[in-house]
N, C-alpha and C positions, 0 to 999 in steps of 0.2 A: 417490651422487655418484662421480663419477671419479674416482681418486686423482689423476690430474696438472692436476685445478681447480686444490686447493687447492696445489700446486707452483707456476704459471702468477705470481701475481700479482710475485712476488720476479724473476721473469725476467723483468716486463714492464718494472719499474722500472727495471730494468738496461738495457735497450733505451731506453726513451725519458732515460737519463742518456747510452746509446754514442750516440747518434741524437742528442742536443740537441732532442729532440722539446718544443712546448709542452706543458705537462701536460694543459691546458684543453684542445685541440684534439684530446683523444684522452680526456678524460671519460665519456665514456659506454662506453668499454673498460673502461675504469677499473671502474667503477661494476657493470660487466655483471659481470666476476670477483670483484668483493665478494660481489654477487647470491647468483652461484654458490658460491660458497666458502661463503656462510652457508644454504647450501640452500635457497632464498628465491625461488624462480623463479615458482614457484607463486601467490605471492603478487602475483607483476605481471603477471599475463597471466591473460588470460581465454579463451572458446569452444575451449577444447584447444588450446589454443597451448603448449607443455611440449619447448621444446630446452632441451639440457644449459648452453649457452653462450649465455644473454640479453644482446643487447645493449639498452638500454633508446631509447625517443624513438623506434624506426621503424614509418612506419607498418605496420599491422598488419591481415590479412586474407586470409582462406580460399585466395580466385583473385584474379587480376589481368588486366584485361583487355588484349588483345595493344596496344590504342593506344598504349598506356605503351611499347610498344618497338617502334620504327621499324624495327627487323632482324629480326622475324618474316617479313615479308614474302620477302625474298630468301632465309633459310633455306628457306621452304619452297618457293620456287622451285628449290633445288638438291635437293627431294628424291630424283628420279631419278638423279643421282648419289649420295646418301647410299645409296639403297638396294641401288645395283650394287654400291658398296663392302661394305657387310653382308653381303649375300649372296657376296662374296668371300673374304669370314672363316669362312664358314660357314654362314650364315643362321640359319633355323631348327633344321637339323640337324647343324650341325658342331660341331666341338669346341670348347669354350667356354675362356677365360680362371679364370671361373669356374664350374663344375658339379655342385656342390654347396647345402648352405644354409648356412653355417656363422651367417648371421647368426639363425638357426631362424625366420624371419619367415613363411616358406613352411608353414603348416600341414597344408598339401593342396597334391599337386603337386611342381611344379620350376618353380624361378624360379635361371635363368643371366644371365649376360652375358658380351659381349665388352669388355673392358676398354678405355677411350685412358688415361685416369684414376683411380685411386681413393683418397681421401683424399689430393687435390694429387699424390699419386704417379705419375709419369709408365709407361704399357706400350710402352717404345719401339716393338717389333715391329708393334704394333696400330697406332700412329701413322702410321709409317711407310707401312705397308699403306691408309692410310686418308688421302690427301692432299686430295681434295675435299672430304672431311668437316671435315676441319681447318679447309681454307682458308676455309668454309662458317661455321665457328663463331669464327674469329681476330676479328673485329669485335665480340665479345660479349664484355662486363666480366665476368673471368673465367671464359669457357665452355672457358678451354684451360686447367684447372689449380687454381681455387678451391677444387674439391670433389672430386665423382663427374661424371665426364662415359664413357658407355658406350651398349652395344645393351642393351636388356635385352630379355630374353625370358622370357614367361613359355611354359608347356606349358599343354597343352589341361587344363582342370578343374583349377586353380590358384588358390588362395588366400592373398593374401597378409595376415597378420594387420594389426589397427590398430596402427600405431607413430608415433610423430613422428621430424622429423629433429635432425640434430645441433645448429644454429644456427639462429636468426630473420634470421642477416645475411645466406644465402643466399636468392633464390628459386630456384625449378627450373622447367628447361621439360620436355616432350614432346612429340620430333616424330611423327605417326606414322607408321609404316613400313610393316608387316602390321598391319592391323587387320579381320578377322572381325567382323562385327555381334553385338552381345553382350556382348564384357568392357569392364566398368567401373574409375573410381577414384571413390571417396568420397574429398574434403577438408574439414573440418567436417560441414555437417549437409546437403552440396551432391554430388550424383556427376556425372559426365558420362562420355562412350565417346570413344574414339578414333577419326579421320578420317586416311586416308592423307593424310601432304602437306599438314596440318595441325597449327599449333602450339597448346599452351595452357600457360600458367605459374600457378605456384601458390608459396605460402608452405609446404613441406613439414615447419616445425617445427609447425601444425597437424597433431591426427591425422589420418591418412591408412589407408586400405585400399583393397586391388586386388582384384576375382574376375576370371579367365577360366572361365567354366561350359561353354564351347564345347568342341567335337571339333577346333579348329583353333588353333595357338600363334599368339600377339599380342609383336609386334616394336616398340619406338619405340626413339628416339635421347636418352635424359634424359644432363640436365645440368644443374650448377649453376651459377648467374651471381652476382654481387654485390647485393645489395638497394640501388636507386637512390637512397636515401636517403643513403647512406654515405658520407663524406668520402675523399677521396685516402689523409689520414694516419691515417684509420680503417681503410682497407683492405689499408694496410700493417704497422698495428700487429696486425691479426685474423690478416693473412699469415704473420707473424710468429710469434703464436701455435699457429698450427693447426701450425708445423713444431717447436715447443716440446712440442705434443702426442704430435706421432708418436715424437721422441726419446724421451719417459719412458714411454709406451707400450711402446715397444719394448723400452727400458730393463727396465722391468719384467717382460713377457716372457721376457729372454732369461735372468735371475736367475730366474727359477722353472724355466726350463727346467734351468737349471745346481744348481741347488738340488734338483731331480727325480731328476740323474742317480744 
């Protein structure tokens, strides 16, 4: 478990007392960091569904098929501008944001990205540089800022291990950009390949795994959106917390840094 789960629940209450929030209306927050606090996630979810932060009541499932969101279609009508911007950053061979693995998910290979986003964290530079892609994803419940929203790149002969993601409240899309015949993703017990110019969404707190086995790197546009289930004041209280997270994250962090020295 995280250390700043079990921190989280005493700052929520404090929010929803600064906020005047109903308590009821934000129940299944509530309920989701009890979950979690009592390491008990496990126990509500099934088919490898294992994020750190359950909210409970949404529904729940591997993929999602595009009908459910009436803005696939114009994303991928902008893909020719998504992908002059990429390739303006860099593309395949420029300098990445990030160029390392530090998350070690990569067991084989390189998996980069160009950053807009990571963990709600704004890359001004990236943004900036990136204004069709913006304007392309501003229509989407939280594609500017929820989560991770980035280019990721994988390299030729790349493996990315099974993980889940952080929450069930997000779903993620991917658009695709470079896509070589060949690299997959597994989510449950279901893979598919990527198509230029094509989106597809999934629930990424199912596990998940990537291969590129090819001689040629695979480029999409991922990002995360809100799960449609979610209330307004749910999505403000989750907002809320994910930035409760990064403070004691950090927090924590920079007391071992200083505690190192």
């Amino acid at each position: 478990m995280q250390p700043w789960i079990t921190q989280s629940p005493a700052y929520l209450e404090r929010w929803i007392d600064e906020q005047e929030i109903d308590r009821s209306a934000v129940a299944r927050v509530i309920e989701g960091l009890d979950i979690a606090v009592r390491d008990e996630v496990g126990r509500h979810t099934t088919g490898g569904q294992q994020p750190n932060l359950y909210i409970p009541g949404l529904s729940a499932a591997p993929w999602w098929e595009n009908d459910r969101f009436p803005w696939t279609a114009d994303l991928e009508a902008a893909t020719p501008d998504i992908v002059a911007e990429f390739e303006a950053l860099g593309g395949l061979r420029g300098r990445r944001t990030l160029s390392s693995n530090p998350t070690e998910l990569a067991d084989e290979g390189r998996w980069s990205a160009h950053y807009l986003y990571y963990t709600a964290k704004a890359y001004p530079r990236n943004i900036k540089a990136c204004p069709k892609t913006v304007a392309a994803l501003a229509s989407i419940p939280g594609a500017l800022g929820c989560g991770m929203t980035y280019f990721s790149v994988l390299d030729p002969h790349t493996h990315i291990a099974a993980h889940t993601g952080f929450t069930n409240a997000h779903l993620r899309c991917h658009l695709g950009l470079v896509t070589p015949e060949g690299p997959s993703i597994r989510v449950g017990d279901e893979s598919r390949q990527w198509e230029r110019g094509r989106t597809f969404v999934f629930d990424d707190s199912f596990e998940h795994e990537v291969w590129n086995d090819t001689g040629s790197g695979r480029a999409v546009l991922l990002f995360d959106l809100w799960h449609p289930d979610l209330s307004e004041v749910e999505v403000r209280a989750i907002t809320y917390l994910m930035e409760v997270s990064r403070k004691l994250i950090y927090r924590s962090f920079w007391s071992k840094e200083f505690v190192s020295v």
